[in-house]
VEXLUMFI-776656 format. One record per residue: residue in three letters; residue number from 1; x, y, z of N, C-alpha, C in turn. Coordinates in steps of 0.001 Angstrom, whole numbers, padded with zeros to 6 digits. Layout:
<pts>
{resn: ALA; resi: NUM; n_x: X; n_y: Y; n_z: Z; ca_x: X; ca_y: Y; ca_z: Z; c_x: X; c_y: Y; c_z: Z}
...
</pts>
This chain:
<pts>
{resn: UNK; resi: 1; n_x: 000822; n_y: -001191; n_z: 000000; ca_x: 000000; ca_y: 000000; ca_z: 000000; c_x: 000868; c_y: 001257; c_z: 000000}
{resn: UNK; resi: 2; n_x: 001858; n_y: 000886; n_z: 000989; ca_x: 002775; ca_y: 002276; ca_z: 000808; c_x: 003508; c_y: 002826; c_z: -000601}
{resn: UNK; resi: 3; n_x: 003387; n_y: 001499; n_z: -001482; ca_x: 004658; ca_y: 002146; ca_z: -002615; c_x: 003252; c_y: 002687; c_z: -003635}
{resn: UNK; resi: 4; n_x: 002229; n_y: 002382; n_z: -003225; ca_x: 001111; ca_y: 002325; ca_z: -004569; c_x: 000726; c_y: 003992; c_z: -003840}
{resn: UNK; resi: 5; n_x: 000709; n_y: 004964; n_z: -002692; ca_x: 000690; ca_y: 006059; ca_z: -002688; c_x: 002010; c_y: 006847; c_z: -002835}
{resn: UNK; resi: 6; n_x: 003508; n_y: 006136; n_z: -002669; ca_x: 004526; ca_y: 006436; ca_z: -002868; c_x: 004989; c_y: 006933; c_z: -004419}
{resn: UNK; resi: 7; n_x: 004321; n_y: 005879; n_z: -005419; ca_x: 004484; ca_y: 006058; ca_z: -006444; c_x: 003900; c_y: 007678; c_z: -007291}
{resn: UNK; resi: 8; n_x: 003156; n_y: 008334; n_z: -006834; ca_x: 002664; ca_y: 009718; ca_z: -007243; c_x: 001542; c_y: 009747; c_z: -007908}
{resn: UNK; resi: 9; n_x: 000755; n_y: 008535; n_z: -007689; ca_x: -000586; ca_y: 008652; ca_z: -008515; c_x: -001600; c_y: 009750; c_z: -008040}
{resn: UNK; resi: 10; n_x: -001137; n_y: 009562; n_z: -006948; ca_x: -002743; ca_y: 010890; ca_z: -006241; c_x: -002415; c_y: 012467; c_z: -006932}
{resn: UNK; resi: 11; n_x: -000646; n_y: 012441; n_z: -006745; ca_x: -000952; ca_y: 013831; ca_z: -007136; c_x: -001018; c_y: 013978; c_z: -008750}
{resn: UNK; resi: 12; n_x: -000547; n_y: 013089; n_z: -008912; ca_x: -001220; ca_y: 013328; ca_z: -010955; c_x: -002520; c_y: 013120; c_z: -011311}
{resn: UNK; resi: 13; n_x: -003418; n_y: 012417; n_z: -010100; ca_x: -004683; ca_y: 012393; ca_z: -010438; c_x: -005443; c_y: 013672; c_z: -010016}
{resn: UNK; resi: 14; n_x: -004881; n_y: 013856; n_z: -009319; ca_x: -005535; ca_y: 015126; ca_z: -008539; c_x: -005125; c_y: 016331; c_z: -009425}
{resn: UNK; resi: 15; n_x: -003879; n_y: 016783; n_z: -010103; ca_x: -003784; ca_y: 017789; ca_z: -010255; c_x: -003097; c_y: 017573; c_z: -011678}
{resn: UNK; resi: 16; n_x: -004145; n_y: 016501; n_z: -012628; ca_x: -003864; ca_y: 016190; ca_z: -014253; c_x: -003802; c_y: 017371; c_z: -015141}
{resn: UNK; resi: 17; n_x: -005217; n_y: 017865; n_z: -014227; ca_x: -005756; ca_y: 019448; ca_z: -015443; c_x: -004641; c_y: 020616; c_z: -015218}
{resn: UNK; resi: 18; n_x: -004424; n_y: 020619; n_z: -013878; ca_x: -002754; ca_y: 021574; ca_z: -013549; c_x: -002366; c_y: 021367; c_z: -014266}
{resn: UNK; resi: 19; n_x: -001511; n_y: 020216; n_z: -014250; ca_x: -000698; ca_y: 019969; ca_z: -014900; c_x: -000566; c_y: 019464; c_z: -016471}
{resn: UNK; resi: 20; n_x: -001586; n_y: 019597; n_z: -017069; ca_x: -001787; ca_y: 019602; ca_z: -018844; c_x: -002168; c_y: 021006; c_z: -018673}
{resn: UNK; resi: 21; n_x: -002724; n_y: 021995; n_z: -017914; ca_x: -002830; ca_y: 023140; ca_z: -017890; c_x: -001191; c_y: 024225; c_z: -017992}
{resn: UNK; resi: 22; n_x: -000339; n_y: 023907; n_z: -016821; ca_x: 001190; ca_y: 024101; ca_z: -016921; c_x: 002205; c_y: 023719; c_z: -018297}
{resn: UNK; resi: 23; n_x: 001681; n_y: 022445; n_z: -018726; ca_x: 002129; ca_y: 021963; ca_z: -020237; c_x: 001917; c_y: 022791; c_z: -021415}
{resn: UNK; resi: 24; n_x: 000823; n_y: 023422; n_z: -021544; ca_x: 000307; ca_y: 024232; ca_z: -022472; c_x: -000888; c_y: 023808; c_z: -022828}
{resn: UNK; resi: 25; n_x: -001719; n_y: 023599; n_z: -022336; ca_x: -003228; ca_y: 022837; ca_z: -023020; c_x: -004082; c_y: 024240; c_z: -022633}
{resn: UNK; resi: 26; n_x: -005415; n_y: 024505; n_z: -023385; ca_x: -005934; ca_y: 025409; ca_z: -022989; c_x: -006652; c_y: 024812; c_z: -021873}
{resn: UNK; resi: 27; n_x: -007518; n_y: 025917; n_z: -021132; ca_x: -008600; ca_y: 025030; ca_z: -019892; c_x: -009467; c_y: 023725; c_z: -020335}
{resn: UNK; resi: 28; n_x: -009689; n_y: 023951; n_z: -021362; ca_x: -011447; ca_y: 023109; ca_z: -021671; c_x: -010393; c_y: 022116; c_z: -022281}
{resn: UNK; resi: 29; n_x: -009088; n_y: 021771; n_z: -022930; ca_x: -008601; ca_y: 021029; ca_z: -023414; c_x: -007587; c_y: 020319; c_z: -022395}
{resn: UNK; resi: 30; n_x: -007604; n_y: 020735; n_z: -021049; ca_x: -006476; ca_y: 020395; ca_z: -020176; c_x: -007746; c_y: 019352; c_z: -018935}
{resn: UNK; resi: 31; n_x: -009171; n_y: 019994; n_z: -019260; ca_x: -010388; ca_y: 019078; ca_z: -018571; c_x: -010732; c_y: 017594; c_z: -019444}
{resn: UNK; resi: 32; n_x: -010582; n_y: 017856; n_z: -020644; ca_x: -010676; ca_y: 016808; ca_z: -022194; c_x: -009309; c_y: 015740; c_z: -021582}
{resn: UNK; resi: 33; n_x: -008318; n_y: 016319; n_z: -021459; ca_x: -006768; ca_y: 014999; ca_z: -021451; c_x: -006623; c_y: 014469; c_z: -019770}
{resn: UNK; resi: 34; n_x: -007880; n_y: 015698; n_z: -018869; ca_x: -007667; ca_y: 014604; ca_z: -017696; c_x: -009000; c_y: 013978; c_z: -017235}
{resn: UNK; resi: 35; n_x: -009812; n_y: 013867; n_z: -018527; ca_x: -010996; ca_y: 012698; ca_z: -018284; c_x: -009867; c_y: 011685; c_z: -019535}
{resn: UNK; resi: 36; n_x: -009636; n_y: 011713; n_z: -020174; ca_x: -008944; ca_y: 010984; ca_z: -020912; c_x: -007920; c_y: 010066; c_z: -019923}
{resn: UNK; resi: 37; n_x: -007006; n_y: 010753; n_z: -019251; ca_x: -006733; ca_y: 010048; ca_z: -018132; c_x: -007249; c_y: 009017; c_z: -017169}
{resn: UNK; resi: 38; n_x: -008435; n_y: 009717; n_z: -016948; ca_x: -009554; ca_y: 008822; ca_z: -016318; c_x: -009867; c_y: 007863; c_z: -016932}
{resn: UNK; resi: 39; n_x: -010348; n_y: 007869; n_z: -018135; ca_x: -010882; ca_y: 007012; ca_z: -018955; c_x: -009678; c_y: 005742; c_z: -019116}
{resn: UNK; resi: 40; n_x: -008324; n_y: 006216; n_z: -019019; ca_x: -007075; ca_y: 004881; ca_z: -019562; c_x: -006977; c_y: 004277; c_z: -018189}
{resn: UNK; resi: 41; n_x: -007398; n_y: 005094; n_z: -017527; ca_x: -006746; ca_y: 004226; ca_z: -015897; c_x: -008384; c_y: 003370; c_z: -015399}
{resn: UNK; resi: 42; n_x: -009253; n_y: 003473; n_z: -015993; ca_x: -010274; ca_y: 002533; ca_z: -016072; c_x: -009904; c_y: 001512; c_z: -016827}
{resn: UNK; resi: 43; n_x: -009529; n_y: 001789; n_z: -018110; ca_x: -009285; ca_y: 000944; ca_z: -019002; c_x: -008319; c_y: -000168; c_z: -019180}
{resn: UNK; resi: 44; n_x: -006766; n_y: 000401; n_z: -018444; ca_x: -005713; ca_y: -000110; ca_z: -018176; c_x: -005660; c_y: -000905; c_z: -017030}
{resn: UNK; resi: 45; n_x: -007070; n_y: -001122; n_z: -016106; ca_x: -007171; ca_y: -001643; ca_z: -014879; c_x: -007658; c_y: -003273; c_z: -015464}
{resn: UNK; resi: 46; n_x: -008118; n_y: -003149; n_z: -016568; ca_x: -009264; ca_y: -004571; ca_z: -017273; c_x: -008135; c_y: -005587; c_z: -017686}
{resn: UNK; resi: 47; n_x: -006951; n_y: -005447; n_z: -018206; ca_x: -005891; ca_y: -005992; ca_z: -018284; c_x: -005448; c_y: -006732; c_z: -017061}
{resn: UNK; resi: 48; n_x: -005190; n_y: -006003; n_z: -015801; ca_x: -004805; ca_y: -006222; ca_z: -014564; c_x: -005719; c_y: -007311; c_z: -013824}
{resn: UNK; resi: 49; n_x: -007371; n_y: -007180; n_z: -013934; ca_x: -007449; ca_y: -007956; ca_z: -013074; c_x: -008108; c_y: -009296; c_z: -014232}
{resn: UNK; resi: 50; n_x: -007723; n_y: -009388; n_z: -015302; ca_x: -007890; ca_y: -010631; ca_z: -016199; c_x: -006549; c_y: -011136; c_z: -015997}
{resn: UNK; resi: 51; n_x: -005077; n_y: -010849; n_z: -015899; ca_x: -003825; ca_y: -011503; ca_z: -015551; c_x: -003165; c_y: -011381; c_z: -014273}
{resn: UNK; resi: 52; n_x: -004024; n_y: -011209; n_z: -013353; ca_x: -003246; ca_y: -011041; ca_z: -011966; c_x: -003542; c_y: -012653; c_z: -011569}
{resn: UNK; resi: 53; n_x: -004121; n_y: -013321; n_z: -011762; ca_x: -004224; ca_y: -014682; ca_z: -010886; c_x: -003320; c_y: -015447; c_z: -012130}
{resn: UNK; resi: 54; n_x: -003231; n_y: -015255; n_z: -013514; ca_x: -002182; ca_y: -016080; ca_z: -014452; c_x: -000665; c_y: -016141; c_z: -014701}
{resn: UNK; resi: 55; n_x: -000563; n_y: -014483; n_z: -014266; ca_x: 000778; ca_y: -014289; ca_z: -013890; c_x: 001221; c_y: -014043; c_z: -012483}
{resn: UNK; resi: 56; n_x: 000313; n_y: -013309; n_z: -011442; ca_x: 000673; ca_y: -013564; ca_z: -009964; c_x: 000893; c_y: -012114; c_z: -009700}
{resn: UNK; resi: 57; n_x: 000605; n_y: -011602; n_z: -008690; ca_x: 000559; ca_y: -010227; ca_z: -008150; c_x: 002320; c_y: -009647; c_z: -008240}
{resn: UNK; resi: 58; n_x: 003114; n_y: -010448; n_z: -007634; ca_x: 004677; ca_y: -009882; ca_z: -008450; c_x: 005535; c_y: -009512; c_z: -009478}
{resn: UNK; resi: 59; n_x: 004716; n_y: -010484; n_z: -010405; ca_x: 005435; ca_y: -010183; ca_z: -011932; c_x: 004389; c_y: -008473; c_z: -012051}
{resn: UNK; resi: 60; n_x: 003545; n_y: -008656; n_z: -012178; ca_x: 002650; ca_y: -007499; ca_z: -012535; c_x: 003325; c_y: -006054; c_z: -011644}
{resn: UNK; resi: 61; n_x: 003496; n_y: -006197; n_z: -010299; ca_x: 004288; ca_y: -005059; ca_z: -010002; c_x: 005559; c_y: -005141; c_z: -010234}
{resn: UNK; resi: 62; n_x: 006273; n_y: -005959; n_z: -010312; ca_x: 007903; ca_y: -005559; ca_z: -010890; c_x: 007742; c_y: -005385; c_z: -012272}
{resn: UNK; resi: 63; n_x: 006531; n_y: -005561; n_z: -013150; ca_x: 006893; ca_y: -005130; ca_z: -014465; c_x: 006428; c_y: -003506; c_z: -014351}
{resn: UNK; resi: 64; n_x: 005527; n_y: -003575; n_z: -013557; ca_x: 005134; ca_y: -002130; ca_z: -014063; c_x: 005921; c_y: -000991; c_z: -013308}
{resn: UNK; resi: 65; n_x: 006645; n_y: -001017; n_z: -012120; ca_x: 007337; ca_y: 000251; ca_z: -011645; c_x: 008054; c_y: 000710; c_z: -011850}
{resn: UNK; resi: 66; n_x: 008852; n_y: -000042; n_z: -012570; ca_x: 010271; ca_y: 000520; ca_z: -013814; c_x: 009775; c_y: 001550; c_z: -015069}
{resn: UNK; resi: 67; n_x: 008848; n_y: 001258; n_z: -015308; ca_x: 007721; ca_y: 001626; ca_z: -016708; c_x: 006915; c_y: 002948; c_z: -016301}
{resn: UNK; resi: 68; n_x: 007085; n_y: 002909; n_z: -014959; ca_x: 006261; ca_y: 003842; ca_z: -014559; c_x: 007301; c_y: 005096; c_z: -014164}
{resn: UNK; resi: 69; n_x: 008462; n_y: 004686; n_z: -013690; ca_x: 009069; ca_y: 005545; ca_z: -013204; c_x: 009857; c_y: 006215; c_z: -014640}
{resn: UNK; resi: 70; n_x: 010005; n_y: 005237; n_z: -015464; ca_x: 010789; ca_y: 005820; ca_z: -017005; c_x: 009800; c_y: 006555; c_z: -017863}
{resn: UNK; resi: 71; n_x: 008273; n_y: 006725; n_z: -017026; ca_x: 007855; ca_y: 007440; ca_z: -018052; c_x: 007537; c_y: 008804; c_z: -016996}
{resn: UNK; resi: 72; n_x: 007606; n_y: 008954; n_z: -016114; ca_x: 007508; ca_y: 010151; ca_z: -015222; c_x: 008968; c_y: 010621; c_z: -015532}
{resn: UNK; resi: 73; n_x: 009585; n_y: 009849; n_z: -015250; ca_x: 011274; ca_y: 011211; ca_z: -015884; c_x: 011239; c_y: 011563; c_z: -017505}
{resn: UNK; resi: 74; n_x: 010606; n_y: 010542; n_z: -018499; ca_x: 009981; ca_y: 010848; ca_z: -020014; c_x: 009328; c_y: 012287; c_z: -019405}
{resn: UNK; resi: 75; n_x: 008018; n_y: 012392; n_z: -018382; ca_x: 007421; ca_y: 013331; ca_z: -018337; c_x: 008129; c_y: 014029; c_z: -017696}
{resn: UNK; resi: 76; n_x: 008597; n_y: 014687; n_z: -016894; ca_x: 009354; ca_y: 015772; ca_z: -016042; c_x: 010384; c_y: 016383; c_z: -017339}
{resn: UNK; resi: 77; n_x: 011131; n_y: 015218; n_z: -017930; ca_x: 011867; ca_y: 016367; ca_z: -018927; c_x: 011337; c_y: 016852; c_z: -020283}
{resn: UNK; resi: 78; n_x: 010228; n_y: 016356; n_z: -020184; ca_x: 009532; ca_y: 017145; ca_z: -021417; c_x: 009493; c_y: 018419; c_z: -021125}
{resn: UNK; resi: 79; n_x: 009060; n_y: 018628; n_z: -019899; ca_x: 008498; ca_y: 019945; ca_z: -019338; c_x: 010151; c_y: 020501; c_z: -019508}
{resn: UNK; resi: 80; n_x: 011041; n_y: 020594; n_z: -019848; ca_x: 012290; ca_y: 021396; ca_z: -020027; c_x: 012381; c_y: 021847; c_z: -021847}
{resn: UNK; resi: 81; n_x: 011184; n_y: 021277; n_z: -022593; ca_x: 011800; ca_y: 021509; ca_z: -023703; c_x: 011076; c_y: 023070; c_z: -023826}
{resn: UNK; resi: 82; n_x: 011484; n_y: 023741; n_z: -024406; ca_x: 011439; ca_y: 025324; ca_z: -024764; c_x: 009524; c_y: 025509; c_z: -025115}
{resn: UNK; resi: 83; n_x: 009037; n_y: 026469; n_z: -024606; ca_x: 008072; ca_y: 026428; ca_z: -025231; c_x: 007254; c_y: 027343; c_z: -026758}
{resn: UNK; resi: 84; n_x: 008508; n_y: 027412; n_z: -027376; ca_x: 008520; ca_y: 027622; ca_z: -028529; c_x: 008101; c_y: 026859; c_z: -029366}
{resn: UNK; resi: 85; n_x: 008474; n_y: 025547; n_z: -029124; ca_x: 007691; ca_y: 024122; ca_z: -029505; c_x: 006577; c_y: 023368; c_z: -028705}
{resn: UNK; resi: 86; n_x: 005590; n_y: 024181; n_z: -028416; ca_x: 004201; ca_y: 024222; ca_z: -028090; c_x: 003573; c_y: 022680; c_z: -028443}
{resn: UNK; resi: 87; n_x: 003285; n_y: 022607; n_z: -029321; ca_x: 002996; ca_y: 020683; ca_z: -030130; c_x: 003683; c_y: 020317; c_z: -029362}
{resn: UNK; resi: 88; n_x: 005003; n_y: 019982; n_z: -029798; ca_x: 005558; ca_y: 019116; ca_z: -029712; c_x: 005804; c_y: 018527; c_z: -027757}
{resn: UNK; resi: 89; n_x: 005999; n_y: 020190; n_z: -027127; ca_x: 006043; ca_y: 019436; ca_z: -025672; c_x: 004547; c_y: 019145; c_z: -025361}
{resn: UNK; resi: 90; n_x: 003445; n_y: 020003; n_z: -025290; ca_x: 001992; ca_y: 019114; ca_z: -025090; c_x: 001978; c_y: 017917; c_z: -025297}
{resn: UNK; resi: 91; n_x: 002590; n_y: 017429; n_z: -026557; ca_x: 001806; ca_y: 015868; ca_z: -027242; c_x: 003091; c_y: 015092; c_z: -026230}
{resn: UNK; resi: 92; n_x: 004204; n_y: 015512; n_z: -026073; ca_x: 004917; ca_y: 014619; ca_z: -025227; c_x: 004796; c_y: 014254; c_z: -024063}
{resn: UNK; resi: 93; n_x: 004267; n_y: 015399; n_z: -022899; ca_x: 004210; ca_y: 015987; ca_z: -021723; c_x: 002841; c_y: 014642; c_z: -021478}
{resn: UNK; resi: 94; n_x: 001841; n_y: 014719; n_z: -022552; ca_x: 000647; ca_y: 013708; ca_z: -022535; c_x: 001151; c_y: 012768; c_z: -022683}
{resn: UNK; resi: 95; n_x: 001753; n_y: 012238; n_z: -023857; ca_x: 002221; ca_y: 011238; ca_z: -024197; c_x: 002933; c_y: 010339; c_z: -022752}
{resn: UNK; resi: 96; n_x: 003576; n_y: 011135; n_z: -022160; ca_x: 004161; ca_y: 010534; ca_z: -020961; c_x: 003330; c_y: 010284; c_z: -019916}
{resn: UNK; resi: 97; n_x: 002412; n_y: 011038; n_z: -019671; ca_x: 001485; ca_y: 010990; ca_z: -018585; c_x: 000823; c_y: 009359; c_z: -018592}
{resn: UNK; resi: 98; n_x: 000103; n_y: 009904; n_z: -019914; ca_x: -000817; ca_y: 008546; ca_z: -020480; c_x: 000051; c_y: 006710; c_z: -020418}
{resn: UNK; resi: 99; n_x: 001079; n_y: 006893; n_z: -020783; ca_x: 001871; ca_y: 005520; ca_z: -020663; c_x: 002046; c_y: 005692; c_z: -019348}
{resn: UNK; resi: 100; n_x: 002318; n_y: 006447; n_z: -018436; ca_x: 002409; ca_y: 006017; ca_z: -017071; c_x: 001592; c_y: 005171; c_z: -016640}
{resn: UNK; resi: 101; n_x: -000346; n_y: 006084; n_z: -017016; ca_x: -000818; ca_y: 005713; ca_z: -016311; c_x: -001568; c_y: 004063; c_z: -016763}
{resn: UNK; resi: 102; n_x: -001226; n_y: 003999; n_z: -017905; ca_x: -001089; ca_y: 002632; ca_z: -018620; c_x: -000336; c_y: 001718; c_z: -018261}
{resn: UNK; resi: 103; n_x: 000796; n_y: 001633; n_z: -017260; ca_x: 001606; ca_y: 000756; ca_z: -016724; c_x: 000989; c_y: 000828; c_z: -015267}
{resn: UNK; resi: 104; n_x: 000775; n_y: 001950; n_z: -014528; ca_x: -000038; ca_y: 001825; ca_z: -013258; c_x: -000999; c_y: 001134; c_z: -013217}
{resn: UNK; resi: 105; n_x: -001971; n_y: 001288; n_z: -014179; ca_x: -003361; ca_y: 000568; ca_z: -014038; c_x: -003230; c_y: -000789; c_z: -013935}
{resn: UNK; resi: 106; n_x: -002413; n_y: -002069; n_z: -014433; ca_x: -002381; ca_y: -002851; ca_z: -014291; c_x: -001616; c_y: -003559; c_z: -013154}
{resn: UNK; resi: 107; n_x: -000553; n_y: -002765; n_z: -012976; ca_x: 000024; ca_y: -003432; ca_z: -012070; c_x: -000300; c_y: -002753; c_z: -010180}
{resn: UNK; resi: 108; n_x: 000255; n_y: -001634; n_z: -009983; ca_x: 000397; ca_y: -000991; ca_z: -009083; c_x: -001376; c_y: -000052; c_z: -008723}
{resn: UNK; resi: 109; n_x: -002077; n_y: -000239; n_z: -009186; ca_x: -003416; ca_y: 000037; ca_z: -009135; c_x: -004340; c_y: -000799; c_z: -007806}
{resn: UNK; resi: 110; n_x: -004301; n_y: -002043; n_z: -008852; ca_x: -005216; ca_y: -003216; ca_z: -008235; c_x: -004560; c_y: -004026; c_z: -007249}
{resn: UNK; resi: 111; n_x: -002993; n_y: -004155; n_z: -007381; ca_x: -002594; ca_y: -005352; ca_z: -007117; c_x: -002464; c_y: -005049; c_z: -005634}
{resn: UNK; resi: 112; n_x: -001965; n_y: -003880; n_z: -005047; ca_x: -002219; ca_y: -003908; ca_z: -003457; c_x: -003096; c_y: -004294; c_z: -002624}
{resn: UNK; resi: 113; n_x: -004568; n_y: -003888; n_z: -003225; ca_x: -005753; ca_y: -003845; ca_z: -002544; c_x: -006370; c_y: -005849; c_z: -002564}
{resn: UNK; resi: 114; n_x: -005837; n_y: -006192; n_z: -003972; ca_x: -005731; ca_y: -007651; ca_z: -003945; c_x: -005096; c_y: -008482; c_z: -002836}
{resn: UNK; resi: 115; n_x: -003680; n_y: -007836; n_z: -003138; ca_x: -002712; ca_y: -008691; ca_z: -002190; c_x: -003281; c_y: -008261; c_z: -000712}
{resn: UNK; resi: 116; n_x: -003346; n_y: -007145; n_z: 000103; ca_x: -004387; ca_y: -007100; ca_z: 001134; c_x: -005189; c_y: -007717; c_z: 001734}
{resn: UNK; resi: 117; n_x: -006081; n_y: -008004; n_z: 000343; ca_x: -007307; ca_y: -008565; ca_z: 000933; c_x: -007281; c_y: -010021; c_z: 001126}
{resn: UNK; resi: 118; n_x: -006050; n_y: -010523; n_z: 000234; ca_x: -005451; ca_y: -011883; ca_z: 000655; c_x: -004604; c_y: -012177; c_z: 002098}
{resn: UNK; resi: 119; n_x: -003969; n_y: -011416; n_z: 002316; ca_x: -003469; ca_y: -012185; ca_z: 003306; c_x: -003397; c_y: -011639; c_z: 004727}
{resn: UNK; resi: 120; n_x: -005020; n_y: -011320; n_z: 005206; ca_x: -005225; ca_y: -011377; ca_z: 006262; c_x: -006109; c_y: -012622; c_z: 006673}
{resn: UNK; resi: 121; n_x: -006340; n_y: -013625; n_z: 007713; ca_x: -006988; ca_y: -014570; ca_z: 007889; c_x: -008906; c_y: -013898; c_z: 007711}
{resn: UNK; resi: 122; n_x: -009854; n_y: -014847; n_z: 007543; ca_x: -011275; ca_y: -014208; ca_z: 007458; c_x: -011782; c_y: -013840; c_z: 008894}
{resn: UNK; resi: 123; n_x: -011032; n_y: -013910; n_z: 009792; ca_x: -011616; ca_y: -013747; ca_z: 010996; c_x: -011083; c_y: -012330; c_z: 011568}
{resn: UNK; resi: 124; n_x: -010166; n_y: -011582; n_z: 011023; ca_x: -009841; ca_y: -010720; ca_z: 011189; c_x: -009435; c_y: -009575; c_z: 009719}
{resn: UNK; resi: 125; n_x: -010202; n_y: -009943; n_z: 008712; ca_x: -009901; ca_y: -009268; ca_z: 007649; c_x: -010378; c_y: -007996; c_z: 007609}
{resn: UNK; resi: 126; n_x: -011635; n_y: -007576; n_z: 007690; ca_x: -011677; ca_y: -006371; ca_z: 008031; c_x: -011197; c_y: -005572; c_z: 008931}
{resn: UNK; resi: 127; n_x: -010749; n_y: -005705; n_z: 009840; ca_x: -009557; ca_y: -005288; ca_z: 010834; c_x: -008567; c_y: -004630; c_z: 010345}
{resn: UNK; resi: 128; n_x: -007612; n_y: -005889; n_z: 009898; ca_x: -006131; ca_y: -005900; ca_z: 008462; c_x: -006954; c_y: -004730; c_z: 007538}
{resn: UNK; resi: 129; n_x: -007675; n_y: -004878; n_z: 006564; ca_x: -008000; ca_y: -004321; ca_z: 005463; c_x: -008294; c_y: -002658; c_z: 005512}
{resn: UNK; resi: 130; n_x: -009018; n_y: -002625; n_z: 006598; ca_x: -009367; ca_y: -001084; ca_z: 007207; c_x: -008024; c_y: -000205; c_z: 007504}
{resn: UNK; resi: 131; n_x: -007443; n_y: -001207; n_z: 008362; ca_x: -005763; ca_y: -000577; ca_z: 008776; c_x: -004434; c_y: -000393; c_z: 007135}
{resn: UNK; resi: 132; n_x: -005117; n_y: -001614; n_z: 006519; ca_x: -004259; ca_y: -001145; ca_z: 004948; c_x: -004662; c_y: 000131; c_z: 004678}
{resn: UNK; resi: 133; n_x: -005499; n_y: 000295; n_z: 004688; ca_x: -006232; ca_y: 001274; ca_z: 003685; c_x: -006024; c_y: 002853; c_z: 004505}
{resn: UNK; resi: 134; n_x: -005816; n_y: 002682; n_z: 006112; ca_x: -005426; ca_y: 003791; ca_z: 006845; c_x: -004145; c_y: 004080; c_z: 006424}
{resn: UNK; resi: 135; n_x: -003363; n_y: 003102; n_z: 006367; ca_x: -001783; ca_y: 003211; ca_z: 006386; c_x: -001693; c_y: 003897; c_z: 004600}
{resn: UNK; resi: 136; n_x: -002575; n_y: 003623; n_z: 003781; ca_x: -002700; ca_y: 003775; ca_z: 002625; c_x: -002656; c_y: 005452; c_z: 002452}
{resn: UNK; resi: 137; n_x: -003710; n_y: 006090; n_z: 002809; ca_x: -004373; ca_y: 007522; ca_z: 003109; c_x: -003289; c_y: 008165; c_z: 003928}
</pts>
């Protein structure tokens, strides 16, 4: 639970339109790329929980946090390219966002709240699960 709020999803979810807003997007087009966001990290979640019991809750997070972290430094240095080239850093600045959140959704999304809910005994799972989810927040 700790690396899945460690990883920076809240604040890119929280502050997408900022930040396609800071990129160069206009308002109404910076609200458009962070329902779009929304929409891949729904989408990228359907993958995750059709191969989490075929491949196993580990492969799925060691594939995806490498992927995730190479596309947040993809995104952070976009934001250095000049903004003279307007296109070109927007479509990148997205471009990076979006594959992030395409490697999150499957792996580092679901797979905590899975693994959680597995391995507390049933006699005390809501207990465990409540306290994940504190330690989570």
């Amino acid at each position: 639970m700790f690396g899945q709020q460690f990883c920076g999803v809240n604040a890119i979810v929280y502050y997408t339109a900022t930040i396609f807003t800071s990129a160069g997007f206009s308002n109404i087009n910076a609200l458009l790329a962070s329902w779009g966001f929304g929409m891949l990290n729904f989408l990228g979640a359907i993958p995750g929980l059709l191969t989490i019991d075929k491949f196993g809750r580990r492969p799925l997070l060691l594939f995806s946090f490498p992927f995730m972290s190479l596309s947040l430094l993809f995104t952070g240095l976009c934001f250095l390219i000049p903004e003279s080239d307007k296109n070109v850093r927007v479509g990148l600045i997205a471009l990076g966002i979006y594959v992030y959140c395409l490697f999150y959704s499957p792996g580092e999304g679901p797979v905590p709240f899975t693994y959680s809910a597995e391995v507390y005994p049933l006699y005390i799972r809501e207990l465990g699960m409540s306290l994940a989810t504190a330690v989570r927040d």
